[in-house]
N, C-alpha and C positions, 0 to 999 in steps of 0.2 A: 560492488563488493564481490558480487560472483559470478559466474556464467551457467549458463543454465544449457541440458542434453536434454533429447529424448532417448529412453533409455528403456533396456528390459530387464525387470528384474523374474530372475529364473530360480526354479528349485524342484524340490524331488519330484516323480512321476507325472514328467510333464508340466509343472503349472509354470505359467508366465503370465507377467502383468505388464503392458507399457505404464513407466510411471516418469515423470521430471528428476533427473537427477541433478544436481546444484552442485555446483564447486568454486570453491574457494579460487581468487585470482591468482596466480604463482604471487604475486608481492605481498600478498597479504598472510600466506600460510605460515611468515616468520612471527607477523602480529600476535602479542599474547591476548592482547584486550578486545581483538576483534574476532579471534577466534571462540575466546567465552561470550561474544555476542552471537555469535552463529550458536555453540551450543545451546543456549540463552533461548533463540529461537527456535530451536530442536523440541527443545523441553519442553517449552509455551504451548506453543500451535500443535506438540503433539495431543495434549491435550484441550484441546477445544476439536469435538465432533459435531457438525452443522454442514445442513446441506448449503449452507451460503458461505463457508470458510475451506479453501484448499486444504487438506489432511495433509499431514507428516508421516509417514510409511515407515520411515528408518533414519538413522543418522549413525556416522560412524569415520574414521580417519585411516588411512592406510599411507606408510612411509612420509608422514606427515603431512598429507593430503587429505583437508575435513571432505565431507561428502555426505549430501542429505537427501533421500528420495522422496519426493512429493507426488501427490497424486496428480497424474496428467489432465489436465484439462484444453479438451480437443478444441482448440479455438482461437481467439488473440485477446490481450488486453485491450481497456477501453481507449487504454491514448493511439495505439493503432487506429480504432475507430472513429476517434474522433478528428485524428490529422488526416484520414481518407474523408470523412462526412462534413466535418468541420461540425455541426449544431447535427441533435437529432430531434424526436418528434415527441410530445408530450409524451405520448404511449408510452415509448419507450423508456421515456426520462424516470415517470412516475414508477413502473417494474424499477427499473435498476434503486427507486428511494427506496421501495418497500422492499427489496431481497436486501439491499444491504445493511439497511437498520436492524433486518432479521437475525444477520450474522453479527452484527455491531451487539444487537439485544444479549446475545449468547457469550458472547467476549467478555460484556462487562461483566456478569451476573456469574461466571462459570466459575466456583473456589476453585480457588490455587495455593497449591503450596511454594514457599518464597524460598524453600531451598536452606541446607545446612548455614546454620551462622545469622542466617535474615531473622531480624525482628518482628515479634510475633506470633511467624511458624508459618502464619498461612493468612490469605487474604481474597478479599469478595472482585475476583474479574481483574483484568486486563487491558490496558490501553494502548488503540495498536498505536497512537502517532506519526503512523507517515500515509494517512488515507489519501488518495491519490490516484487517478486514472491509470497509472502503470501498477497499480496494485489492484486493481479490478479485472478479473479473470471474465473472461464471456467464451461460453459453448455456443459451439454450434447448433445444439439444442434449445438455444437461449436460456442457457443458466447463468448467474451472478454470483460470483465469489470471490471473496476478498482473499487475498495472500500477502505474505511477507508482513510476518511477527517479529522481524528484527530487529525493530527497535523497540519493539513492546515492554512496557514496562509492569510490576504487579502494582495495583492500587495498594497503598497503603494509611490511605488519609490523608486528613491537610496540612498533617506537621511534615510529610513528605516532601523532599525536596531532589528533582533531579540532579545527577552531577553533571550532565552534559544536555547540551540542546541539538536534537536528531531530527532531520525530516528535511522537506522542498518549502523553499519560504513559501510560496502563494497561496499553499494548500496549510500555513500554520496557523492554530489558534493564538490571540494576542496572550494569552496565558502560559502558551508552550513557550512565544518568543521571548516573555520575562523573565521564564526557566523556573515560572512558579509549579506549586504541587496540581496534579492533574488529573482529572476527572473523566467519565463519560463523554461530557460537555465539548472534552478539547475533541475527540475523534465525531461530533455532529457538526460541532462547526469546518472543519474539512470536509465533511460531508454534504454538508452545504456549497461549500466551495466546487466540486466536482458536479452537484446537480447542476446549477446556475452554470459554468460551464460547459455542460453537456446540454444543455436547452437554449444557451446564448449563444454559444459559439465563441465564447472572450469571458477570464474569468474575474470576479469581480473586483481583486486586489492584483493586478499587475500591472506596477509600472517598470521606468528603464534596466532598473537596477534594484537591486537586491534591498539594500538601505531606503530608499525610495518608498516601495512598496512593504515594508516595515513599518515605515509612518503613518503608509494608510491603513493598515490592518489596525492598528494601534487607535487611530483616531473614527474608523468606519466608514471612510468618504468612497463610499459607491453608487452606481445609479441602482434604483430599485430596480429588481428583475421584471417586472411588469411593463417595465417601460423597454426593455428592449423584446419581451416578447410576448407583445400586446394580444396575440391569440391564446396562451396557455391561460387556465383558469384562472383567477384571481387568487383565489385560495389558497392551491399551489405554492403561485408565487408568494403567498405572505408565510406559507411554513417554510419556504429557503428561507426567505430575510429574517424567519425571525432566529434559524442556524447560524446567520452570520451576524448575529448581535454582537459586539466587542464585550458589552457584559456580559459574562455567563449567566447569569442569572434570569437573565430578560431570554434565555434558549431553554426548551424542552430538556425537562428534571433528567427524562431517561431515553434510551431509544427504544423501551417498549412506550412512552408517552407519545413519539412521534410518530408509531405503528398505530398509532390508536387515532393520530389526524390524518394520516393517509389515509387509511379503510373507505372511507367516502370516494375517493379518486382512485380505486386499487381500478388496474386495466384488466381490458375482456382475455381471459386464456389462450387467447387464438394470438394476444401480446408476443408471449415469449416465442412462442414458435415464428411469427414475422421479424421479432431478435435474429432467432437464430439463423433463419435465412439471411439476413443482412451481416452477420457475420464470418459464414459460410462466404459470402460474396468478399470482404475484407480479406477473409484467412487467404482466397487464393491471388486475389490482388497483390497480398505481401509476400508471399511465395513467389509470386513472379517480379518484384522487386532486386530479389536477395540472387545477387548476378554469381556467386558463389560461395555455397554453400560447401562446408570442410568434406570429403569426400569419409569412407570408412575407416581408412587407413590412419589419413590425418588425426580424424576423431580419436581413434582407439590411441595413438601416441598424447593426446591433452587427456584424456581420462584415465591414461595410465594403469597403474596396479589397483587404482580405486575401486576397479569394476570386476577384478579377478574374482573366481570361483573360491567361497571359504572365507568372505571380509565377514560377511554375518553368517553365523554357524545355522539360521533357520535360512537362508538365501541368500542367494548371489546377484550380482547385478553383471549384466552383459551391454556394452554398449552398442546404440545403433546405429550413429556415426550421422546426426542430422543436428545442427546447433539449433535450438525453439528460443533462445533471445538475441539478445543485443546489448554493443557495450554499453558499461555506465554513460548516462550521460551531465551537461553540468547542472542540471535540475538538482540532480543530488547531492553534492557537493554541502560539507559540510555549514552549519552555521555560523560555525567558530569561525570561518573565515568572513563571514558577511559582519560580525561583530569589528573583529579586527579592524576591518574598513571603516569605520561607524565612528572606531574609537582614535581613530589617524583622523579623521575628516574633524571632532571633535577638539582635537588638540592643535588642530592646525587653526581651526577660526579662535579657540584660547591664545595663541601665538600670536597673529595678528592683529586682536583685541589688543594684547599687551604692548605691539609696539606702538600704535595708535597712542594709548596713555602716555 
C-alpha cells in the first residue's frame, strides 16, 4: 500500500528527529477508499501510546500526496529475521509473546472515538487484524513493537459486522475469514500464529494455496507445536495451541489473560539485549543485501513536495534519501481475491455435478 523513507523531521532552533516517513504508492493516491484507510490509520495508531506499539508523529497530504511520519525504529521487522534465522530460540520467542500481548493489552482496552457519523460516538479498543511478522518491528535494542493500524478496525460488539475482509490469509483468525464481528480473540489467534512460527520455523496453517489453507484454519488440522519442538517447555507450547483454537472461546478472554500465563516463562533481561544483538547482525546482513539502494537525489524526486519546509506549520520534514522497506508483496494481497477463487472452484464442481445428472 505504501513505501516507507527514513526521513528528518526539522523545526525551529535546531530540533531534528529521524522519524519513518510513509507514502502512499503513486496508484493508489487517486484511491478514495484507501486513502480514508490510511487516514483511518493516522487517527488510530495516533492514538495508542505503548512502549510495544510504533507512534504516529504526523500525518498530512501535499499536491495530493498522503504522508505519515512514524517513529523510527532502528532495526528490521521480524519476517527479515526470521527468513535470515529461519526458527529462533525459546528466549527469544517467549520476549516477543510477552512485549506483544503488552501492546495487543493496550489496543484493545484503549477508548476510542468512532469518529463523526459512527454509531455510538465511541468504543472500548481496537483490533489491529493483520498481526503478522512484517508488522513486528525489532530494535536493535531488542525492543518489540507492533505497527501498521491499517486495517484496524474500532470494536463495536457483536452486532458488528465487517464490510471487507483485510489481512495475509495464514496469519487469519477462522472468524476474520467468515467476515464475522471481531474481538481481541481474532488478533491472539494471529498471535499465535507468528509465535508457533517463530519457534518452528513453518507456520501452522500453510498449505499450497490460499483456499487450501482456508480449510485448514477453518477445520484446525495442525500438528501440536510440541511435537515439532520437542525442547521448548510444554506449557509454552500449550498457551500457543490454545491461541490457535478455531473456537474463540476455547482461547484466552484477553491479552492481559494471556500476560498473566506467560509471567511464569517471562525470559532473564540479559533476553532482550541478546535480541538485539542478533538483530544488529540481521540489520546489517540486510543492508548488504539491498545491491541498490535510491541515491539522495532519486529520493528527494519520490518524496517530492511532501517533505517541503511549511506542510506542518509546527515542522517540516526533510528527506534523507535511504528507502527502510520493500515492495508489497503477494502475502498481502487482498482476500477478496482468494474468495473469488473458492467461489469459481465451487461453481465448477456444481457444473460438473449437474452434467453427471
Amino acid at each position: 500500500m505504501a513505501e516507507t523513507f527514513e526521513a528528518i523531521r526539522q523545526g525551529s532552533d535546531g530540533f531534528s528527529q529521524r522519524v519513518c516517513l510513509k507514502l502512499a504508492l503513486p496508484f493508489l493516491r487517486e484511491d478514495v477508499s484507501f486513502i480514508q484507510l490510511l487516514q483511518r490509520e493516522a487517527r488510530t495508531a495516533a492514538k495508542l501510546r505503548h512502549s510495544n506499539i510504533v507512534g504516529v508523529l504526523d500525518y498530512g497530504s501535499v499536491d495530493g500526496t498522503p504522508y505519515m511520519a512514524l517513529e523510527l525504529v532502528d532495526g528490521v521487522d521480524l519476517r527479515k529475521l526470521l527468513d535470515l534465522e529461519r526458527n529462533l530460540c525459546f528466549e527469544h520467542v517467549s520476549l516477543l509473546a510477552i512485549e506483544l500481548a503488552k501492546g495487543l493489552s493496550h489496543a484493545h482496552t484503549q477508548p476510542m472515538s468512532l469518529g463523526q457519523g459512527a454509531r455510538g460516538g465511541a468504543c472500548q479498543g481496537v483490533v489491529h487484524r493483520d498481526i503478522s511478522p512484517s508488522n513486528v518491528m525489532l530494535s536493535q535494542l531488542g525492543e518489540v513493537l507492533l505497527t501498521d493500524f491499517g486495517v484496524a478496525k474500532a470494536m463495536m460488539g457483536a452486532s458488528h459486522h465487517h464490510s471487507a475482509v483485510k489481512g495475509k490469509v495464514p496469519y487469519m483468525s477462522p472468524e476474520q475469514l467468515r467476515n464475522e464481528a471481531l474481538d481481541g480473540r481474532s488478533d491472539l489467534f494471529s498471535l499465535g500464529v507468528v509465535l508457533y512460527e517463530s519457534l518452528s520455523g513453518s507456520r501452522p496453517y500453510d498449505r499450497s494455496n490460499d483456499p487450501a489453507t482456508i480449510m485448514q484454519i477453518l477445520s484446525g488440522d495442525r500438528a501440536p507445536l510440541a511435537e515439532l519442538v520437542p525442547e521448548a517447555p510444554q506449557s509454552f507450547c500449550d498457551i500457543v495451541d490454545s491461541l490457535l483454537e478455531p473456537d474463540r472461546e476455547l482461547r484466552p478472554a484477553t491479552a492481559s489473560e494471556l500476560i498473566n500465563a506467560l509471567n511464569e516463562l517471562a525470559p532473564s533481561p540479559r533476553s532482550q539485549r541478546k535480541l538485539g544483538g542478533l538483530v544488529s547482525e540481521t540489520r546489517v546482513a540486510s543492508l548488504a543485501q539491498h545491491e541498490s539502494l535510491p541515491s539522495e537525489e532519486e529520493g528527494e524526486q519520490v518524496a517530492g513536495k511532501a517533505i517541503q519546509s511549511g506542510v506542518v506549520p509546527s515542522a517540516a520534514l526533510s528527506y534523507q534519501g535511504q528507502s527502510t522497506g520493500e515492495p508489497p508483496n503477494a502475502e498481502g494481497l487482498s482476500i477478496v481475491l482468494t474468495a473469488a477463487i473458492i467461489i469459481a472452484m465451487l461453481v465448477g464442481i456444481f457444473l460438473f455435478a449437474a452434467r453427471l445428472i
